[in-house]
N, C-alpha and C positions, 0 to 999 in steps of 0.2 A: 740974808733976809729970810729965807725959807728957814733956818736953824732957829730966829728967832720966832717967827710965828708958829714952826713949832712946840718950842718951849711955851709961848704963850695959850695955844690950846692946851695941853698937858696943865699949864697952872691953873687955868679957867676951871681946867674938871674937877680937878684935887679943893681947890676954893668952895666950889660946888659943893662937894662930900662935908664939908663943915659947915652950910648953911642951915640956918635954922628958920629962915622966914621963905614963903611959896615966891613971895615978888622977887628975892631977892636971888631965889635957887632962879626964877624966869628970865632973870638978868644975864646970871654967869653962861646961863645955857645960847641967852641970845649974842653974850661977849663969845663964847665957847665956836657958834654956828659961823659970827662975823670972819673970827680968823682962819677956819675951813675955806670959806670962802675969798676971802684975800691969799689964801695960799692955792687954793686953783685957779686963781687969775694971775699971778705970778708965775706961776707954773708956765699954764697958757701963752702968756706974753713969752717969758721964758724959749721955749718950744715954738711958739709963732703957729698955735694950737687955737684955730678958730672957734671950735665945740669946746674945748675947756676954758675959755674965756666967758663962753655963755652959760654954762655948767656953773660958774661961777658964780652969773650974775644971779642964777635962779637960783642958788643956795643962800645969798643976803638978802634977795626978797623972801622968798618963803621962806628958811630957816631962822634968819636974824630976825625980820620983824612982821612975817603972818602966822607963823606956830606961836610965839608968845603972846602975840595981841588976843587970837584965838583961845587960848589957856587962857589967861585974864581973865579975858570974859566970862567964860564957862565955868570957871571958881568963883565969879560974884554972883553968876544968877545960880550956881548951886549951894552958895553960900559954903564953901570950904570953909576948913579952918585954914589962918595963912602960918601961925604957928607948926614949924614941922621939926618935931623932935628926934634927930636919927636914933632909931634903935640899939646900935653899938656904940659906947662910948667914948668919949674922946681921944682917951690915954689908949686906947686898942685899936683907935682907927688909926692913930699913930706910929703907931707899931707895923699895924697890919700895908698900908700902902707903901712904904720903903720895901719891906716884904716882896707886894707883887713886882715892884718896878723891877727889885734884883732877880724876881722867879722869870717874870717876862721874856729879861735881857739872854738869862742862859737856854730859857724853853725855846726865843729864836734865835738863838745859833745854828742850828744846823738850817736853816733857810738862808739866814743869811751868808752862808760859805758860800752858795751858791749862785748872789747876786755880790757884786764890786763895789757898785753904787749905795748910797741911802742906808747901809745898814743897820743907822741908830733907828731912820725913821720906822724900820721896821717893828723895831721892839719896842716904841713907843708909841704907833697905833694897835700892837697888840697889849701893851699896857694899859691904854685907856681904852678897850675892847672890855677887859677886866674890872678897872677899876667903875665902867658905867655901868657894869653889873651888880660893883657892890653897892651902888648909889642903889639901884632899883632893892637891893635884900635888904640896906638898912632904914625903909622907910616903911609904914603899915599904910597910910595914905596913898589915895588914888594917882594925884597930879606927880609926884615926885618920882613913881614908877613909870609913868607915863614919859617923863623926860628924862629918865632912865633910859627907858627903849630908845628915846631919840639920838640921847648921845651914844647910846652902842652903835647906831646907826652912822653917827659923824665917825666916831674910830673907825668902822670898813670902811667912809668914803676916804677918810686921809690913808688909809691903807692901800687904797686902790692909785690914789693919785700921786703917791711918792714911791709904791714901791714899783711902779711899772712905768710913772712917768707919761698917767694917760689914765689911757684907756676909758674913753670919755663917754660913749655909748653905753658899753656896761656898767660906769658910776651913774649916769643921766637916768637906766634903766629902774638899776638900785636904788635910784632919790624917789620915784617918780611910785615905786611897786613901794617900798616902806613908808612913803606920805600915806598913801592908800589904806595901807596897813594901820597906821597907827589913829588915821580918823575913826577906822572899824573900831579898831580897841578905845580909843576915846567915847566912842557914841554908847559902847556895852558898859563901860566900865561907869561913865556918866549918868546913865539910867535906871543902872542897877542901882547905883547909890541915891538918887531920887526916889529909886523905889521903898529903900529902908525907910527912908527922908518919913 
C-alpha cells in the first residue's frame, strides 16, 4: 500500500507539470497533499505512531482542502488569469523529467547504502524535491510558483516520513514553520500584484 501511494504522489506531481489550467494545477496539488497524507496515517497505524496519525490528519485538513480553498479564493478576488501556459515546452519537459528521476536515483545512492530500508522512497522524494522545483521555474505566474513552494514542501515531508519512519515532531514542526512561510510569501507576492493591478 505504501509503494502505491507512493507512486501515486510521484504521478500527481509529473500530472501537475502538464497542467495548463490554475483549478486544475489546485486539484493535482490537493490529490498530490491527500496521498501525503493517507501515507502518514498508514505509516502511523503502521508503527502504532499516535503523533503521525495526527500529523496526518492535519496534512488532509489543511493541505488537501484549506490551502486550495484559500488559493481559489485569492485568484478570484485578484482576478488571476486561470489559463497557465508552462514556460518549457512540452517535447522538453518530456525529456527533461525521465532525466531527473534517473539523475535523482544515482545522486541518492550513496545515502541510500547507508539505510536497508525504503531505498526507492528515498530517491523519489528527492525526485519530486526536484521536479517541484521545476514546476515553480517553468511558470511566470504567481499562484503556480506558490504551489510550487508547496509541493517542495510535501517532497521533504514524504522524505522525512519514509526515510526515517517518523519522526513526527520534526515533520509537524516542518508543516507548521512552511504553512507560516508560505502565507508570508502568498500575502507579498498577492499585493504586490494588486499593486501592478
Amino acid at each position: 500500500m505504501i509503494d502505491f501511494l507512493i507512486g501515486l504522489f510521484l504521478a500527481t506531481l509529473i500530472i501537475s507539470l502538464f497542467t495548463t489550467r490554475l483549478y486544475g494545477l489546485l486539484l493535482w496539488y490537493s490529490l498530490n497533499s491527500l496521498t501525503l497524507g493517507l501515507l502518514a496515517l498508514f505509516i502511523g497505524h503502521e508503527l502504532d505512531d499516535m503523533a503521525m496519525l495526527i500529523t496526518g490528519i492535519v496534512t488532509i485538513l489543511i493541505k488537501t482542502i484549506g490551502i486550495p480553498y484559500i488559493l481559489k479564493n485569492l485568484s478570484q478576488k485578484f482576478h488571476f488569469v486561470r489559463q497557465i501556459n508552462p514556460e518549457i515546452k512540452v517535447q522538453y519537459a518530456i525529456m527533461l523529467i525521465p532525466a531527473i528521476l534517473v539523475f535523482t536515483f544515482y545522486l541518492s545512492e550513496p545515502i541510500t547504502q547507508m539505510i536497508n530500508e525504503n531505498n526507492n522512497y528515498i530517491a523519489i522524494s528527492i525526485s519530486s524535491l526536484f521536479l517541484s522545483l521545476l514546476l515553480m521555474m517553468e511558470h511566470k505566474n504567481i499562484a503556480p510558483k506558490i504551489i510550487g513552494f508547496l509541493s517542495m514542501e510535501n517532497a521533504l515531508f514524504l522524505l522525512g516520513i519514509t526515510a526515517t519512519d517518523g519522526m513526527p515532531m520534526l515533520v509537524e514542526f516542518g508543516i507548521f514553520l512552511d504553512l507560516l512561510m508560505a502565507i508570508v510569501v502568498m500575502n507579498l507576492l498577492f499585493h504586490n500584484e494588486e499593486a501592478k493591478v
